[in-house]
PyMOL Python script that loads the backbone (N, CA, C, O; Angstrom):
from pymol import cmd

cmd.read_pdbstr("""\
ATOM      1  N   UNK A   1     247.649 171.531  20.117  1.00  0.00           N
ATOM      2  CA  UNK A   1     248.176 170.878  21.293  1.00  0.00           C
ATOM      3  C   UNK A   1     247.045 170.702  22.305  1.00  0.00           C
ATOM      4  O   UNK A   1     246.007 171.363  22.339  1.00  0.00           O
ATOM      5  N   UNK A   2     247.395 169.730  23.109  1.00  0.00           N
ATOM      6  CA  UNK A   2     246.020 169.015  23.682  1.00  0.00           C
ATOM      7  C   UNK A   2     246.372 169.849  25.556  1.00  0.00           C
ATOM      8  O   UNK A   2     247.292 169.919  26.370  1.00  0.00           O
ATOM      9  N   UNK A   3     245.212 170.224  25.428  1.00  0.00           N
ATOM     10  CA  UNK A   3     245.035 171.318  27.008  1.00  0.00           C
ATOM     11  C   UNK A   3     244.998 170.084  28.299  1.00  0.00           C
ATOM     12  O   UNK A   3     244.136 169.210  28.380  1.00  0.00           O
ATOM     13  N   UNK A   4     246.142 170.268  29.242  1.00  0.00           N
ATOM     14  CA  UNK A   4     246.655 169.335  30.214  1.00  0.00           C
ATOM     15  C   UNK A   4     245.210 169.752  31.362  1.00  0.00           C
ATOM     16  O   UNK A   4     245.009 170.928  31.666  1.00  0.00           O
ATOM     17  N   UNK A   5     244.455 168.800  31.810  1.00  0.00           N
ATOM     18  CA  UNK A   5     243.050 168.901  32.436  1.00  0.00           C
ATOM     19  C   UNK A   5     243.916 168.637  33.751  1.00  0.00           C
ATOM     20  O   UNK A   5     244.923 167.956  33.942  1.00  0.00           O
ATOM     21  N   UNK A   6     242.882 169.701  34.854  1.00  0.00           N
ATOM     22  CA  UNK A   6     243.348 169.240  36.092  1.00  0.00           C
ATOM     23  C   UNK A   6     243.084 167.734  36.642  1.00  0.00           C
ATOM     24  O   UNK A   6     242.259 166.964  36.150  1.00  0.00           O
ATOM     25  N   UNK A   7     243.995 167.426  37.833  1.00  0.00           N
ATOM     26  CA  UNK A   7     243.504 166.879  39.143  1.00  0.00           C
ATOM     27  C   UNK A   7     242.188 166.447  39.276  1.00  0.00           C
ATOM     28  O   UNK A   7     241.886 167.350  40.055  1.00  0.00           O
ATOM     29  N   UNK A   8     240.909 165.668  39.136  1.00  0.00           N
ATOM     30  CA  UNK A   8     240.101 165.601  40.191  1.00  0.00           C
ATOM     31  C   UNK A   8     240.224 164.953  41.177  1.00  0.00           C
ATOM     32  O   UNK A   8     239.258 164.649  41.877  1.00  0.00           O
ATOM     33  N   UNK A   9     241.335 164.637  41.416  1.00  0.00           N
ATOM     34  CA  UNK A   9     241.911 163.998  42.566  1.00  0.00           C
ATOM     35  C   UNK A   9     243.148 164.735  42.925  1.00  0.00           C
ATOM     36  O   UNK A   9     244.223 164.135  42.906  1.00  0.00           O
ATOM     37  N   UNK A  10     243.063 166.358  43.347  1.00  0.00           N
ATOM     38  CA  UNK A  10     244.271 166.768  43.803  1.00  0.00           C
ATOM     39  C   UNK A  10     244.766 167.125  45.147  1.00  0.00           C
ATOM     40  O   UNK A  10     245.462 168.086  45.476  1.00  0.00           O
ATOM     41  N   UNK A  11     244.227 166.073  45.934  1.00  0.00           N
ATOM     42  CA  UNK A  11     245.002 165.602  47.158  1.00  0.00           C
ATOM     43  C   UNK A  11     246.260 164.389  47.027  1.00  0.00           C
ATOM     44  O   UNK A  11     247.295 164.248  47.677  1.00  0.00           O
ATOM     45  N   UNK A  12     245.584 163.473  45.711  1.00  0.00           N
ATOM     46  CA  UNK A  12     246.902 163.010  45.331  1.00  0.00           C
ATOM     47  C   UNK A  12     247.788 163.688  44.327  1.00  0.00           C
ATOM     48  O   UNK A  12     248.970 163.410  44.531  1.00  0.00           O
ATOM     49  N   UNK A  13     247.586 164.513  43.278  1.00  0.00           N
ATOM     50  CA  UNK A  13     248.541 164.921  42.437  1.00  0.00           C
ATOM     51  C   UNK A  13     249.895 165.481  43.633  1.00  0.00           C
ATOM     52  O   UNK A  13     251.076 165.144  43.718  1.00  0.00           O
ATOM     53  N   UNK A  14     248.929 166.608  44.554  1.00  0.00           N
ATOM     54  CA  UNK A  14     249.719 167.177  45.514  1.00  0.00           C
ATOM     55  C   UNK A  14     251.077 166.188  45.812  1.00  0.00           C
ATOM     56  O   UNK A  14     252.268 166.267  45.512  1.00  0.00           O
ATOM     57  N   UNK A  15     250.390 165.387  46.433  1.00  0.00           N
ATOM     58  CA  UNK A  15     251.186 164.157  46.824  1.00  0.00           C
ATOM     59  C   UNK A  15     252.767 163.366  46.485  1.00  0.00           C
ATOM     60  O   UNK A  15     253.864 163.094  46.971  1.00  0.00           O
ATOM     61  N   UNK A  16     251.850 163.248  45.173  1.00  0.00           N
ATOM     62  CA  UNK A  16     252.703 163.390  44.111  1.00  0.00           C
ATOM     63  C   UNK A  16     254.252 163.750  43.796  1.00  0.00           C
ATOM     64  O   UNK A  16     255.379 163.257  43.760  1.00  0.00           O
ATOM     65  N   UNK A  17     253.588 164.848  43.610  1.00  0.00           N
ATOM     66  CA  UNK A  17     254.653 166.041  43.611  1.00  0.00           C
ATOM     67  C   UNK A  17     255.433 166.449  44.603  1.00  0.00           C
ATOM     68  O   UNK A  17     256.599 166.787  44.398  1.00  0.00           O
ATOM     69  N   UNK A  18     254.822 166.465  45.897  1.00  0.00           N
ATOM     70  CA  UNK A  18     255.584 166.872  47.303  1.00  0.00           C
ATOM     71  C   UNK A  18     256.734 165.184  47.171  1.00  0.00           C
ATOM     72  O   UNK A  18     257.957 165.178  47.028  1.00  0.00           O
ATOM     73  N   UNK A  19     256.118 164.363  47.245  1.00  0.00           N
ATOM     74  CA  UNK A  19     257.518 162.973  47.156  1.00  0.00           C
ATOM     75  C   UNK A  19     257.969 162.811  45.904  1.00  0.00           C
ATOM     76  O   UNK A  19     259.025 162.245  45.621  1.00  0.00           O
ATOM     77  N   UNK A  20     257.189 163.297  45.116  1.00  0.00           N
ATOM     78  CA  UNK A  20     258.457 162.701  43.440  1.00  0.00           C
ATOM     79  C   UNK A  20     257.988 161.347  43.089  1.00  0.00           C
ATOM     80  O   UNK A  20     258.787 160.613  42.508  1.00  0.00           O
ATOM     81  N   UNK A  21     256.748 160.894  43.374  1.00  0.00           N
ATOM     82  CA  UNK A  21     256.235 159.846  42.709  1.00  0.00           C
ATOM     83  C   UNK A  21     255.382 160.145  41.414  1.00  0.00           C
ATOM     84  O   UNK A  21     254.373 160.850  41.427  1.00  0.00           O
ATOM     85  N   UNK A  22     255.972 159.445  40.143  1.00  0.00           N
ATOM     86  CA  UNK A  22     255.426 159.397  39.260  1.00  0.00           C
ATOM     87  C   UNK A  22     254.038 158.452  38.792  1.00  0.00           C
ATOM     88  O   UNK A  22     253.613 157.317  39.007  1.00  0.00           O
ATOM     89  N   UNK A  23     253.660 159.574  38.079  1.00  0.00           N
ATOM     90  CA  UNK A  23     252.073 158.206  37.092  1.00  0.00           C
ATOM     91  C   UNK A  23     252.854 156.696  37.205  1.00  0.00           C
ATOM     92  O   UNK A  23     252.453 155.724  37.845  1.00  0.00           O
ATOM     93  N   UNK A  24     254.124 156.802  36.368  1.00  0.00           N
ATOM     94  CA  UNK A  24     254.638 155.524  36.075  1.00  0.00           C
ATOM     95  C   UNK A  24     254.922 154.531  37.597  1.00  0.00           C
ATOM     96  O   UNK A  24     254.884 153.301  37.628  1.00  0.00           O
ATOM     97  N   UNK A  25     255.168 155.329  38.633  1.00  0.00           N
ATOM     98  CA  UNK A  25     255.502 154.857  39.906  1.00  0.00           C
ATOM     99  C   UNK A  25     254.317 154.280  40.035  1.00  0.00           C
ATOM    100  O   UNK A  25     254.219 153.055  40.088  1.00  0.00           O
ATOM    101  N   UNK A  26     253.319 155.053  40.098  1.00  0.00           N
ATOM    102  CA  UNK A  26     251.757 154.058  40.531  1.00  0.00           C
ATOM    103  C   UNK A  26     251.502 153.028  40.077  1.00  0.00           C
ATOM    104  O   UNK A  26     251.172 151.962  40.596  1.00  0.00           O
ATOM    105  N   UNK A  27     251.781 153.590  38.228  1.00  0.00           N
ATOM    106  CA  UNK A  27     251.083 152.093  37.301  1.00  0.00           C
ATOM    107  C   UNK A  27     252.034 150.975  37.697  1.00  0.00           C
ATOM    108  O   UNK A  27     251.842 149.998  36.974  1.00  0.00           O
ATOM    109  N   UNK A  28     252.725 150.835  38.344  1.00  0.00           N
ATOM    110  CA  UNK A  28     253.990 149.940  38.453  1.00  0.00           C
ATOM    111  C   UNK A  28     253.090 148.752  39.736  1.00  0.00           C
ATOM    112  O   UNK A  28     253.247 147.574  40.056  1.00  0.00           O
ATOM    113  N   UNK A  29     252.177 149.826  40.145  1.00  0.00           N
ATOM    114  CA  UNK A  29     252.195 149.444  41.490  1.00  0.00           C
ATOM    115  C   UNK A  29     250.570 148.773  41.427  1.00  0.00           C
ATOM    116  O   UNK A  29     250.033 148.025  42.243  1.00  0.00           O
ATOM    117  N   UNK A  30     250.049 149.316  40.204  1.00  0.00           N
ATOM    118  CA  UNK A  30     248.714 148.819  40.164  1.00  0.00           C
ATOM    119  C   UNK A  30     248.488 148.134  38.709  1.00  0.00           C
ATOM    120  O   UNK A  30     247.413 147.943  38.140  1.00  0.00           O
ATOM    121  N   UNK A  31     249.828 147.811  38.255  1.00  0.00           N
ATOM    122  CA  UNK A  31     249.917 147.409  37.256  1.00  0.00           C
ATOM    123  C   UNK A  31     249.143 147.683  35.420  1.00  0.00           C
ATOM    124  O   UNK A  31     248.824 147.012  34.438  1.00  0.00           O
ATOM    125  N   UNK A  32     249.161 148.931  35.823  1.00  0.00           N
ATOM    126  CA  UNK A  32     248.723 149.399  34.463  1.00  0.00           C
ATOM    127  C   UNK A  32     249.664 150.454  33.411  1.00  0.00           C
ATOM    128  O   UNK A  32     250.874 150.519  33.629  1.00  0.00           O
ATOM    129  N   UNK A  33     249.303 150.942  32.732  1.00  0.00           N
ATOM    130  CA  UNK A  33     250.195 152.005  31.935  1.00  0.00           C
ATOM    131  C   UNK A  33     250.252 153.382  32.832  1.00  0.00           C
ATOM    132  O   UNK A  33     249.505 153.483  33.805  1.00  0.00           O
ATOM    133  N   UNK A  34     250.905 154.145  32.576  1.00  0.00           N
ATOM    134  CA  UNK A  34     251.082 155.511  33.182  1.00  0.00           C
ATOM    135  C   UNK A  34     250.271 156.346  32.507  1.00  0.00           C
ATOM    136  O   UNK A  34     249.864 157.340  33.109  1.00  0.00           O
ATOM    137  N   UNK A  35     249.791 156.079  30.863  1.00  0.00           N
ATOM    138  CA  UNK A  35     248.483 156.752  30.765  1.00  0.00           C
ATOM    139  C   UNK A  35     247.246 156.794  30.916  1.00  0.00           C
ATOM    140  O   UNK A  35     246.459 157.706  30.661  1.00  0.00           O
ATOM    141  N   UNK A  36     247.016 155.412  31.495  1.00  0.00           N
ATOM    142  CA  UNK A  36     245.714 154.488  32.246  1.00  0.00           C
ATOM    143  C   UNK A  36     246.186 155.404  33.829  1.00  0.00           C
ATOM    144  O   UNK A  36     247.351 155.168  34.148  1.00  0.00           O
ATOM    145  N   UNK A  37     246.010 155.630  34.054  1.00  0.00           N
ATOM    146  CA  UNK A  37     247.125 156.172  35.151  1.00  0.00           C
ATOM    147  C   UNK A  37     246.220 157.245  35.714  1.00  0.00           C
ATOM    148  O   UNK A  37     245.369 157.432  36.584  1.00  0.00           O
ATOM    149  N   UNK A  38     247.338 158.265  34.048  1.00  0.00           N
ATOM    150  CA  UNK A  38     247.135 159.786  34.109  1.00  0.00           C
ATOM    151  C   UNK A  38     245.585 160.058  33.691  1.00  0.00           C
ATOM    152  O   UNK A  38     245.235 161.202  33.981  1.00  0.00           O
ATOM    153  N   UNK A  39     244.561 159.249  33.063  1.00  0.00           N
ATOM    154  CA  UNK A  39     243.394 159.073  32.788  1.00  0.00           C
ATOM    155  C   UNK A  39     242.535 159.074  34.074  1.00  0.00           C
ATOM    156  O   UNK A  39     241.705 159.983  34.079  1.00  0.00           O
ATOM    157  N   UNK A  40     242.534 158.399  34.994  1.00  0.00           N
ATOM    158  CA  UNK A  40     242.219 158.253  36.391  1.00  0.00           C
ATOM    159  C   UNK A  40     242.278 159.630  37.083  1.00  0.00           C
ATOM    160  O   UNK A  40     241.383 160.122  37.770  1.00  0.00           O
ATOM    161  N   UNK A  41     243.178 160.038  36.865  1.00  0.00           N
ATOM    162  CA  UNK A  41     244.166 161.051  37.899  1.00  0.00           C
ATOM    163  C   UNK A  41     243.383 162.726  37.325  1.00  0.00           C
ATOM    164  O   UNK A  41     243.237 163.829  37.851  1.00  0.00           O
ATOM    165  N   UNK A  42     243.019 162.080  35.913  1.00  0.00           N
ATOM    166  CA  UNK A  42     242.302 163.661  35.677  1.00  0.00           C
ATOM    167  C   UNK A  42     241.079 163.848  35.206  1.00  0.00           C
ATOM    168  O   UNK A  42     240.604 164.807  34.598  1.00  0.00           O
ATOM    169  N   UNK A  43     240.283 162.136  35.776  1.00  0.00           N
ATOM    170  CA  UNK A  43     238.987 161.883  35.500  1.00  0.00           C
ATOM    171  C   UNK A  43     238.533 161.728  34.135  1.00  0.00           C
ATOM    172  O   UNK A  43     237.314 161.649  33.980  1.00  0.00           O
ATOM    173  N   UNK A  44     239.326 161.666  33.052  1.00  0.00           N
ATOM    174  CA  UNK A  44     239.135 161.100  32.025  1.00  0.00           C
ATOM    175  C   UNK A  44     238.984 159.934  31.540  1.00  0.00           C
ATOM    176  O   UNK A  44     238.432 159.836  30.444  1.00  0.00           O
ATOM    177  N   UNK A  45     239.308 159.096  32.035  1.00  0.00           N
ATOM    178  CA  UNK A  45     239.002 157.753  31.716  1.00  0.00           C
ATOM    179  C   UNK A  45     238.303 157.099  33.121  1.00  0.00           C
ATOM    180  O   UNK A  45     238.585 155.994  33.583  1.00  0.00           O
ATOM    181  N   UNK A  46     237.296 158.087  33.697  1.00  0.00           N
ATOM    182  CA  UNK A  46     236.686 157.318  35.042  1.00  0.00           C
ATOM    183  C   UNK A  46     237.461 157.021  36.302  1.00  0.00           C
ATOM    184  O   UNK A  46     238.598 157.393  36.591  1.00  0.00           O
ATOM    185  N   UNK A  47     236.626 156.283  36.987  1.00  0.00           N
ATOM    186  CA  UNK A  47     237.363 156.828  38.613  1.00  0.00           C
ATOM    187  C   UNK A  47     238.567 155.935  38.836  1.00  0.00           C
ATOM    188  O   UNK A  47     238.906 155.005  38.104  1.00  0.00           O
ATOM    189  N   UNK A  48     239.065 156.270  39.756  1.00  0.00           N
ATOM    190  CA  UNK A  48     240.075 155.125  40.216  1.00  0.00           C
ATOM    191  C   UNK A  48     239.848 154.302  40.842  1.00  0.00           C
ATOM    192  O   UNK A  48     239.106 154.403  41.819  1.00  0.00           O
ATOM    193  N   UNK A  49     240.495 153.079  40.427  1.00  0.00           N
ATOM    194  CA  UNK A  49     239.384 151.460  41.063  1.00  0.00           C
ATOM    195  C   UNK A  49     239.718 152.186  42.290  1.00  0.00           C
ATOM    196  O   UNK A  49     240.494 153.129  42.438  1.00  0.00           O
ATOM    197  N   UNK A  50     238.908 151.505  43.234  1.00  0.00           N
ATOM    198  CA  UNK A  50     239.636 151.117  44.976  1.00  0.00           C
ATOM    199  C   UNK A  50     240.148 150.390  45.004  1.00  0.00           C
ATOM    200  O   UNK A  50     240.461 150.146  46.169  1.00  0.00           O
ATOM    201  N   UNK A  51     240.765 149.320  43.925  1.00  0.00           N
ATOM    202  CA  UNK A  51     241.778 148.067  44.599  1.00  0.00           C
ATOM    203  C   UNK A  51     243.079 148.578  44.153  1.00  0.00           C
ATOM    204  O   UNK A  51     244.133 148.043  44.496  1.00  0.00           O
ATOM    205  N   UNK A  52     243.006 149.791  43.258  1.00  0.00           N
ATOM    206  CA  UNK A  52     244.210 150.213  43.003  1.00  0.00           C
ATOM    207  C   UNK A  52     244.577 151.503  44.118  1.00  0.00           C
ATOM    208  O   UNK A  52     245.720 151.612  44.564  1.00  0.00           O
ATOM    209  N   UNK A  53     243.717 152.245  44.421  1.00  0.00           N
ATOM    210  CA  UNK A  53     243.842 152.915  45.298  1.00  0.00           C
ATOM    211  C   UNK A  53     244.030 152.603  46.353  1.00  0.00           C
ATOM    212  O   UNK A  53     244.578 153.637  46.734  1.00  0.00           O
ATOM    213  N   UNK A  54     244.020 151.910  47.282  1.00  0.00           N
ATOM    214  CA  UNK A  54     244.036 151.027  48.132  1.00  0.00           C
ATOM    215  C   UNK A  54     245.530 150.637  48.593  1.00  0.00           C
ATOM    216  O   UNK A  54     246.115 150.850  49.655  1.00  0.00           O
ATOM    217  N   UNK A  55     246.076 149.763  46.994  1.00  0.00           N
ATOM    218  CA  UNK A  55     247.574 149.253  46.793  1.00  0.00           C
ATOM    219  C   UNK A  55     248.553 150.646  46.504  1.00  0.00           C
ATOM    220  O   UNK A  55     249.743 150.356  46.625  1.00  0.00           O
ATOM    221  N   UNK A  56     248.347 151.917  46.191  1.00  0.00           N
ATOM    222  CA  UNK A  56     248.726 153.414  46.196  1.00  0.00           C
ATOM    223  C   UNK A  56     248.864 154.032  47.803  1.00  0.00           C
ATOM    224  O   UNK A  56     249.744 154.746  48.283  1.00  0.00           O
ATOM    225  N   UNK A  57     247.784 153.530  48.345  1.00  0.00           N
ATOM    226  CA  UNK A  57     247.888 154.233  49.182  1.00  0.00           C
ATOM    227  C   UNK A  57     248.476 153.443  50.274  1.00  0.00           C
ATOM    228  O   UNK A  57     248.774 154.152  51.235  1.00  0.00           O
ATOM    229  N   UNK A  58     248.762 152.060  50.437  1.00  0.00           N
ATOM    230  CA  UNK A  58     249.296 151.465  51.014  1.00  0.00           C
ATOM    231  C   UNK A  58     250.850 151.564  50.601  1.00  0.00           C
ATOM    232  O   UNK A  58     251.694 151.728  51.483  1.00  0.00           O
ATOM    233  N   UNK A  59     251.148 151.480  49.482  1.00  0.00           N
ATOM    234  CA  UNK A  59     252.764 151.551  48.948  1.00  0.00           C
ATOM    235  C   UNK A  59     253.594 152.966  49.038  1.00  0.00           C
ATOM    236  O   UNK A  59     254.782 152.997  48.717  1.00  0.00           O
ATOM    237  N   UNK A  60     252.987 153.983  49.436  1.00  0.00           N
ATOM    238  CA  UNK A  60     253.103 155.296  49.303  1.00  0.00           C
ATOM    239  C   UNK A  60     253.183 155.816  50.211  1.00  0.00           C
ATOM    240  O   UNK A  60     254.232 156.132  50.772  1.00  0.00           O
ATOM    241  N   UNK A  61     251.316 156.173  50.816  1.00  0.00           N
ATOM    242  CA  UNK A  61     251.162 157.190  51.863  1.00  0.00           C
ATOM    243  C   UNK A  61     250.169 156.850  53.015  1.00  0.00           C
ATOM    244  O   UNK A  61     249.298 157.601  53.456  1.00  0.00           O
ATOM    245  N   UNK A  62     250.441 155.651  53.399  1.00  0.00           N
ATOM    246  CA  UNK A  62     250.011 154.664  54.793  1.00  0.00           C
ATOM    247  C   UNK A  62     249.697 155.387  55.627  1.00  0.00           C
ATOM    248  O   UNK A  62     249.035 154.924  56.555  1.00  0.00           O
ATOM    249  N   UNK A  63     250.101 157.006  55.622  1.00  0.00           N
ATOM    250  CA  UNK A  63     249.521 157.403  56.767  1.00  0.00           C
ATOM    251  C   UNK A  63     248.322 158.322  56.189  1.00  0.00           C
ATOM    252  O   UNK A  63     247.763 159.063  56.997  1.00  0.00           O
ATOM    253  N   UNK A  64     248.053 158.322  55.350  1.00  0.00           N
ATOM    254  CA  UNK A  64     247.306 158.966  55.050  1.00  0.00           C
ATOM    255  C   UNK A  64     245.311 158.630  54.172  1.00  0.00           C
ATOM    256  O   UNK A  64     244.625 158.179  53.255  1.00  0.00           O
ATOM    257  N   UNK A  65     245.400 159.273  55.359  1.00  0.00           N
ATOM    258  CA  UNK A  65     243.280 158.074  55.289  1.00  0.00           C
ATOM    259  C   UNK A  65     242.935 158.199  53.537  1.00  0.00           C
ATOM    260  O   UNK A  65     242.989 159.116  52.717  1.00  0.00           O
ATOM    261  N   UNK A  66     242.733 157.417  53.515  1.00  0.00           N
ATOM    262  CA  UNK A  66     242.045 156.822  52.070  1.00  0.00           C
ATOM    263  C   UNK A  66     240.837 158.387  51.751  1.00  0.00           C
ATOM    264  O   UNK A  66     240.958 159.138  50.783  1.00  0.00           O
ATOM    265  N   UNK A  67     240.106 158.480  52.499  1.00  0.00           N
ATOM    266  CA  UNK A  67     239.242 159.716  52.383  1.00  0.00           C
ATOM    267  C   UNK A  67     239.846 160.741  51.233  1.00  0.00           C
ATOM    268  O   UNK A  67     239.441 161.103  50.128  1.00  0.00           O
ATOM    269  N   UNK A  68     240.933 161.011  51.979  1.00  0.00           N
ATOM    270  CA  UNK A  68     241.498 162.649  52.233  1.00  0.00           C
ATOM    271  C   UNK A  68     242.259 162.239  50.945  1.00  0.00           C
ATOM    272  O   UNK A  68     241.882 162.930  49.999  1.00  0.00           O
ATOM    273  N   UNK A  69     243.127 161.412  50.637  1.00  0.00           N
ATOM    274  CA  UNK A  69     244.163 161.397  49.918  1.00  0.00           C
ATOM    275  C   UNK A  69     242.934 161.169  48.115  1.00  0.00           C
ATOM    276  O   UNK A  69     242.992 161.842  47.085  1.00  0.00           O
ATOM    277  N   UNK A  70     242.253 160.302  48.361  1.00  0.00           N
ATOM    278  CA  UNK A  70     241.463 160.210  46.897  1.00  0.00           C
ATOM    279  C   UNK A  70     239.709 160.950  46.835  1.00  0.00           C
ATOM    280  O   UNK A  70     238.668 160.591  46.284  1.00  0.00           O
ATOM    281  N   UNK A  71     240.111 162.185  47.754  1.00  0.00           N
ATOM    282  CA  UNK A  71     238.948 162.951  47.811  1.00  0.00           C
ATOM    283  C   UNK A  71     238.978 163.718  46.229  1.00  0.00           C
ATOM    284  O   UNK A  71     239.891 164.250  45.597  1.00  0.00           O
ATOM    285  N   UNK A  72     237.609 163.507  45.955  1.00  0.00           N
ATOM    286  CA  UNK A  72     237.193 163.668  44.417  1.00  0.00           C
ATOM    287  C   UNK A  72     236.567 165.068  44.308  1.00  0.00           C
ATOM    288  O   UNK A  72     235.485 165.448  44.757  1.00  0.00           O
ATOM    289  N   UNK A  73     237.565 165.800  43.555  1.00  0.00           N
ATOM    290  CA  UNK A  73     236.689 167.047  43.357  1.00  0.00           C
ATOM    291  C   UNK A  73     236.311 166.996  41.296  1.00  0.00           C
ATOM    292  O   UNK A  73     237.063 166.492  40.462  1.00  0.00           O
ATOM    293  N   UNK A  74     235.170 167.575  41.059  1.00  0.00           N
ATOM    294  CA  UNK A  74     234.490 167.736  39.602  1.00  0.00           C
ATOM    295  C   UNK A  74     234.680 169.041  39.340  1.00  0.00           C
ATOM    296  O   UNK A  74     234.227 170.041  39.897  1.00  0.00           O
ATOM    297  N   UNK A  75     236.005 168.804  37.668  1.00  0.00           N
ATOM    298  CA  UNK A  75     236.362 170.174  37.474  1.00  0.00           C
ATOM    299  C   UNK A  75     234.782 170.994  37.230  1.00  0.00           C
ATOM    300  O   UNK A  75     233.645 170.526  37.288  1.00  0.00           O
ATOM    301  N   UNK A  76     235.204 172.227  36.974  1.00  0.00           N
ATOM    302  CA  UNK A  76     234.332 173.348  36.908  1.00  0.00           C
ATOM    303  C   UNK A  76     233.691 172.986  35.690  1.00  0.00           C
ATOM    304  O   UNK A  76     233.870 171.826  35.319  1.00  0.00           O
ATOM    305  N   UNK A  77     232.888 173.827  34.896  1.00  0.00           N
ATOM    306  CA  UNK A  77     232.343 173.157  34.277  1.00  0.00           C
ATOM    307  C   UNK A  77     232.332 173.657  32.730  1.00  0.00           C
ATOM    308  O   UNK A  77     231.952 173.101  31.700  1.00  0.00           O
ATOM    309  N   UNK A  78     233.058 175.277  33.053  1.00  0.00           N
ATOM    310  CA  UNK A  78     233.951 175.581  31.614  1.00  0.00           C
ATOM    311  C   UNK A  78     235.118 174.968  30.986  1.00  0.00           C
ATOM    312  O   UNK A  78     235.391 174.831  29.793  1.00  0.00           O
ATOM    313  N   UNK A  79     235.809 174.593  32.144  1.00  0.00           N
ATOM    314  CA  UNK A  79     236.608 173.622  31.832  1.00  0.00           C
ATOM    315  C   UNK A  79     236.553 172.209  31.210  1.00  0.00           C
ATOM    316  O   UNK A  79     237.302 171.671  30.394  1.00  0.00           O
ATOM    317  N   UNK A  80     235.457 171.775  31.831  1.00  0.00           N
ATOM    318  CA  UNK A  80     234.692 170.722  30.992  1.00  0.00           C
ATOM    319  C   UNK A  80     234.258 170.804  29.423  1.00  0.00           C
ATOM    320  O   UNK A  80     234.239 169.998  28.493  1.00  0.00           O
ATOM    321  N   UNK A  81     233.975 171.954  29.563  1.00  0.00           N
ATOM    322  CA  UNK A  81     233.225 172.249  27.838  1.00  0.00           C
ATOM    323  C   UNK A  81     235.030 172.818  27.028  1.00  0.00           C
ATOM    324  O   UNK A  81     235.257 171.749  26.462  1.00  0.00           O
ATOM    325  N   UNK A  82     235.544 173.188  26.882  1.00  0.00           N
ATOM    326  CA  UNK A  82     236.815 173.989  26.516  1.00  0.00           C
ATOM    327  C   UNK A  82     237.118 172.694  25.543  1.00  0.00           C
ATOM    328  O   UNK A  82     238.136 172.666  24.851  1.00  0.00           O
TER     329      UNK A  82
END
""", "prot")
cmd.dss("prot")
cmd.show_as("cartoon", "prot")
cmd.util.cbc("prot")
cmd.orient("prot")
């Protein structure tokens, strides 16, 4: 079974979770799959555009500065190798 990788973006997972918006809610919104999505969301498939972030953070959490909400943290680095 495949080991669920954090957040490097967990100012939005938080987010997330505190409103009940799903991967699928986003991809809806940036028009992609929810595993194109969840790829983004845990730095596996590279960063998240800004034009999608942008349309997320406008459809979502308007009050909340672009900074703060898609501030990028790089898992550790055992975690990386695992």
């Amino acid at each position: 079974m495949a080991r669920k990788l954090p957040p490097v973006y967990p100012n939005l997972a938080a987010e997330m979770t505190r409103d009940n918006v799903s991967r699928e809610d986003i991809a809806r919104v940036v028009g992609k799959t929810s595993e194109c999505v969840g790829g983004w969301i845990t730095g596996k498939s590279g960063e998240f555009p800004i034009s999608g972030a942008i349309a997320v953070q406008a459809t979502f959490w308007p009050t909340i500065p672009m900074c703060e909400l898609f501030k990028r943290v790089e898992p550790e680095a055992e975690e990386v190798a695992a």
